[in-house]
Structures are given as C-alpha cells and as structure tokens.
C-alpha positions as CSV (number, residue, x, y, z in Angstrom):
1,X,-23.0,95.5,-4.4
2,X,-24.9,93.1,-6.6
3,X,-21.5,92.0,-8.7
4,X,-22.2,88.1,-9.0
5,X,-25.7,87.2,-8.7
6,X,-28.3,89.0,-11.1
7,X,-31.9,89.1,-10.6
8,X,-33.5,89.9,-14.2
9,X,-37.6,88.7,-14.2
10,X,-37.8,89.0,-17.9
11,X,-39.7,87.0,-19.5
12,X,-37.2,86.2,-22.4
13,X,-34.2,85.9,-19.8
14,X,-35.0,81.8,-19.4
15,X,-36.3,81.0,-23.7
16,X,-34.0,79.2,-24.1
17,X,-34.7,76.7,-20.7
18,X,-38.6,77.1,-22.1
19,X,-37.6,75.4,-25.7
20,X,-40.0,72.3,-26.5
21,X,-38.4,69.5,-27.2
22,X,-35.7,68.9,-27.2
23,X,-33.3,70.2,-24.9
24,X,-30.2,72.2,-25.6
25,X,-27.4,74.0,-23.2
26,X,-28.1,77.2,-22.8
27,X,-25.3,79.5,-24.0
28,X,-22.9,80.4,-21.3
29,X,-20.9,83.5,-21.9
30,X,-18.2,82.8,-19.7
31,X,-17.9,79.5,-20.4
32,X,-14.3,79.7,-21.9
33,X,-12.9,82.1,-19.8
34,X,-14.5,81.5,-16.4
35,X,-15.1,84.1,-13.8
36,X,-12.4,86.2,-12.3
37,X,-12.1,85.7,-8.6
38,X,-15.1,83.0,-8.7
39,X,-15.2,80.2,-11.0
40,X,-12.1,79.2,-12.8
41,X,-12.6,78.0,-16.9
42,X,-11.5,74.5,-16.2
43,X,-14.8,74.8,-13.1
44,X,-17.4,76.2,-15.8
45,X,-16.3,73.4,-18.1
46,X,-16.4,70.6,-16.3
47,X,-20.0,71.5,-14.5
48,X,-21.2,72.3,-18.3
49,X,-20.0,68.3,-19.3
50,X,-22.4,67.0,-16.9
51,X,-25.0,69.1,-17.7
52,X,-24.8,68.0,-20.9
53,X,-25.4,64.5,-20.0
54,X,-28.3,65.6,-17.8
55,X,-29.4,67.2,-21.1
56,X,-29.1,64.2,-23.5
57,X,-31.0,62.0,-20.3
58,X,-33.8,64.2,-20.4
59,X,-34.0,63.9,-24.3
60,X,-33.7,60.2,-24.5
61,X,-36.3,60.1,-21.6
62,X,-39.0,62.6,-23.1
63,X,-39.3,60.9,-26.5
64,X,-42.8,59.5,-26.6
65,X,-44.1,60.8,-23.4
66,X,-47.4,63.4,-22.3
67,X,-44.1,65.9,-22.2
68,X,-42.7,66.4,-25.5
69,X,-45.1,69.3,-26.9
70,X,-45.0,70.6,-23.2
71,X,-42.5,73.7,-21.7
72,X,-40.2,72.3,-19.2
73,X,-41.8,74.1,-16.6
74,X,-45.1,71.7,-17.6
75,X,-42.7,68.6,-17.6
76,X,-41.2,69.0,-14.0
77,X,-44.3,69.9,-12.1
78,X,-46.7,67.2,-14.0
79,X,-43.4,64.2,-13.4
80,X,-42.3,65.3,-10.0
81,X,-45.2,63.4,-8.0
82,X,-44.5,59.7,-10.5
83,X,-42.3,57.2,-9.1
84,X,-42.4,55.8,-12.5
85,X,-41.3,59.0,-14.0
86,X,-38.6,59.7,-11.5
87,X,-35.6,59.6,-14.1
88,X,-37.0,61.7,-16.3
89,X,-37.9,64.2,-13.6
90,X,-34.4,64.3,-12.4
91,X,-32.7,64.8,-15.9
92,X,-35.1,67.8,-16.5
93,X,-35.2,69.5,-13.0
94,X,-31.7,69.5,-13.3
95,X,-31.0,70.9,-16.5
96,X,-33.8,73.2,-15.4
97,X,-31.8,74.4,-12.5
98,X,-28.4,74.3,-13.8
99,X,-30.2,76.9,-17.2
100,X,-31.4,79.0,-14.3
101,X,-27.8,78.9,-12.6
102,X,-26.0,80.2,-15.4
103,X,-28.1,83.1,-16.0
104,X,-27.7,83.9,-11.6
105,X,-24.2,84.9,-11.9
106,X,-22.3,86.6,-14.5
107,X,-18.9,88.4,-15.2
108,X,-20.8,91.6,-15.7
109,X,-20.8,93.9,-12.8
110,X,-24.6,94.1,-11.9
111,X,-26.9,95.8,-9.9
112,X,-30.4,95.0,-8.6
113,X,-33.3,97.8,-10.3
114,X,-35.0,100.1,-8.2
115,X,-38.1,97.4,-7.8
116,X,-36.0,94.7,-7.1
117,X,-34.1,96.7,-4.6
118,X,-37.1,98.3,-2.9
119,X,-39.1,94.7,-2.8
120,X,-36.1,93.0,-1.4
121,X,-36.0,95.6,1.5
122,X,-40.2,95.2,2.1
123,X,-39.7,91.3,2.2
124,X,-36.0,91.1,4.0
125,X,-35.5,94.5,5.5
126,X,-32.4,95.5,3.4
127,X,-30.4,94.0,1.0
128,X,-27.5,93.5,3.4
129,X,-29.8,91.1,5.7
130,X,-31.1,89.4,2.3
131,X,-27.8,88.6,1.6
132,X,-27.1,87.3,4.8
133,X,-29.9,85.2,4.8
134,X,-29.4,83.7,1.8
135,X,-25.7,83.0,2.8
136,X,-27.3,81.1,6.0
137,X,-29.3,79.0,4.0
138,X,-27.1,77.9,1.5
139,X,-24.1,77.4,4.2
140,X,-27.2,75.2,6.0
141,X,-27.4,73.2,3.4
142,X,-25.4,70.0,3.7
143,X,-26.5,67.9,1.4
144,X,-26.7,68.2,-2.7
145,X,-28.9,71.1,-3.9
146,X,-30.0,74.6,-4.7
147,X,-30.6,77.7,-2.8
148,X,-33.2,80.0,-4.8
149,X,-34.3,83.3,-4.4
150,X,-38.4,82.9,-5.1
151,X,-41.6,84.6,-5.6
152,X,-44.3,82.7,-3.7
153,X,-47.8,83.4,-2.3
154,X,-46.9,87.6,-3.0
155,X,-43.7,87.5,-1.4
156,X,-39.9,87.1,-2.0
157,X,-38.6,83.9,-0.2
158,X,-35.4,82.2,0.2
159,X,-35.9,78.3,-0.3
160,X,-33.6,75.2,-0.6
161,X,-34.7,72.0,-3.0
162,X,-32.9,68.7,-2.2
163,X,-31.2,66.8,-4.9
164,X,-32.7,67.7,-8.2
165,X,-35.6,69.0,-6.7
166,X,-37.6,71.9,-8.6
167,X,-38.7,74.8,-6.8
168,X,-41.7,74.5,-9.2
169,X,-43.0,71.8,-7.2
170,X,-44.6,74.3,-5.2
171,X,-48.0,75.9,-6.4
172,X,-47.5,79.4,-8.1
173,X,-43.4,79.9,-7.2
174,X,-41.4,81.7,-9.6
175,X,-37.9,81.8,-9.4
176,X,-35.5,83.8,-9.6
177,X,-32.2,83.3,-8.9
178,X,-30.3,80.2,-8.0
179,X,-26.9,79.4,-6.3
180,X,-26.3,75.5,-7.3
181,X,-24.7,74.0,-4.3
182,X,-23.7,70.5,-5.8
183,X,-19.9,69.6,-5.1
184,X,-19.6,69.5,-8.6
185,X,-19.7,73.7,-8.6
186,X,-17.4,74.1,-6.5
187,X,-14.9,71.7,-5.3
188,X,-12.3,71.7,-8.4
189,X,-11.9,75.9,-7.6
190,X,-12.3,75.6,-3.1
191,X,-12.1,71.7,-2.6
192,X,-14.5,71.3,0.0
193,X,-15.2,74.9,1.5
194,X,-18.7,75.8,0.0
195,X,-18.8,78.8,2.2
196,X,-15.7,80.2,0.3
197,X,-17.9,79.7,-3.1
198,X,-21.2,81.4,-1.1
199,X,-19.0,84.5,0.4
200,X,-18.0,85.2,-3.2
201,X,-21.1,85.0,-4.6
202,X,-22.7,87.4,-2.5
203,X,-20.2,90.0,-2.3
C-alpha cells in the first residue's frame, strides 16, 4: 500500500517550487488539520514557520544576484559549489526540499501507477524491498537531512543529502520523492524515535 508517500512525475506537480523570484510556501493541504496517524496539526505548523524563514532568507539573499530571473533548480546547482554563496544555497536547497516534502506525503490514500510500480520492481525487485530500502536508509541516517527517491543515470535510486544538501547537485538527477529527516519533522509528534516517523511513512 502506497497510503503516505506519493510519487507523481508531473511536470506541474512542483510550479509552484519552479516560481522565479521570489519565493513563496507552497500550499499545504493538510496544513490545518495534520495527518491522521502521522503528523499532528501543531507538527505541520511549526515545520511550516521555519520554512517560512528559510523562505524570506532565500529572498533577502537572491535580490541582486546571477539567480533572480533563474528557476530554483538553476539557483541551487549554479550556488552549491561557492563558499561565498553558501547562505543563499542553504536558504534555497531548503525551501527546495521542504516544497518537494510536502507534495511526498499526503492525507489522500494513494497508490503508485502501473509505470511507477513496474519500474520500481525492475530497479528494486518489488515494492516491498523498495520500501525496505528506503526505510534502511533513512533509519541510517544520523545526522540532519533527506532521503529521496531519484532518477539518475536511467535508473531509480535511493540517495541521502546531508544538511541542506540538494539532490540536484548531482548531474541529470530528478527527484522524486522525499522523506525530510530533520528533528524539526518529527520530534514534537515521536520525541526522538525517527524510525516511528519512517515505519509510518512507509506503510
């Protein structure tokens, strides 16, 4: 069953994280009434105040820059390698990644299409072991961070970033889904037990 995390390659799923400057929140269905089971209201709404700040960072930071006629996809992979450009690149990676979080889960029952589900089973073997690989890697990661569900190089792959880190730092990777592992998502509904977060996620 594909009840929290939804895969949906559309084009016009992520307009809203493509908007030129300058940077809004994305609209967030749930975001006054939570998710039964996985994320309380008070969670969403706390998470969504500090992605607002990362959102008002990213447009104090942008304003006359190379960036602010560019897509945010342009912006993060042309400020990732700049020491100089480091704060900016942190601001917009992360509202990048939180966007593509709120679109991952939902309080829609989902399932995956017959192409998903039939190129998850040629790159994993079935969806039960893609799901279990995915819960590996984000349990594995213990520090701040993202586990993504990626196409890269003509394959599906399963890929953490540290931090703010984009998964668009790598050369032709499109993502997909994410799971956002930061305390912050989790620790006002399962204190300090990310697994509990992950398990529900994936059921």
């Amino acid at each position: 069953m594909f009840s929290r995390i939804v895969v949906r390659v559309q084009r016009t799923a992520f307009a809203d994280i493509q908007k030129r400057f300058k940077y809004t929140l994305p609209d967030v269905p749930y975001a006054t009434t939570g998710i039964s089971n996985f994320l309380s209201q008070n969670s969403v709404s706390e998470h969504l105040k500090l992605h607002k700040l990362d959102v008002e960072r990213a447009n104090n930071l942008i304003q006359r820059t190379p960036w602010e006629n560019t897509t945010i996809n342009q912006a993060i992979v042309q400020s990732s390698t700049s020491r100089e450009d480091a704060p900016f690149f942190e601001a917009a990676s992360s509202h990048f990644n939180h966007s593509f979080f709120w679109r991952s889960i939902t309080d829609v029952k989902q399932t995956p299409s017959v192409y998903m589900k039939k190129a998850v089973e040629i790159d994993f073997g079935s969806f039960k072991d893609f799901q279990i690989k995915f819960s590996q890697n984000a349990s594995a990661l213990n520090v701040p961070g993202f586990t993504w569900l990626v196409f890269h190089d003509k394959a599906l792959k399963i890929v953490n970033t540290f931090g703010n880190g984009s998964p668009l730092e790598l050369r032709n990777c499109h993502p997909i889904l994410c799971l956002d592992l930061f305390e912050h998502s989790y620790i006002s509904d399962y204190q300090s037990n990310k697994n509990v977060n992950i398990n529900i996620i994936l059921l």
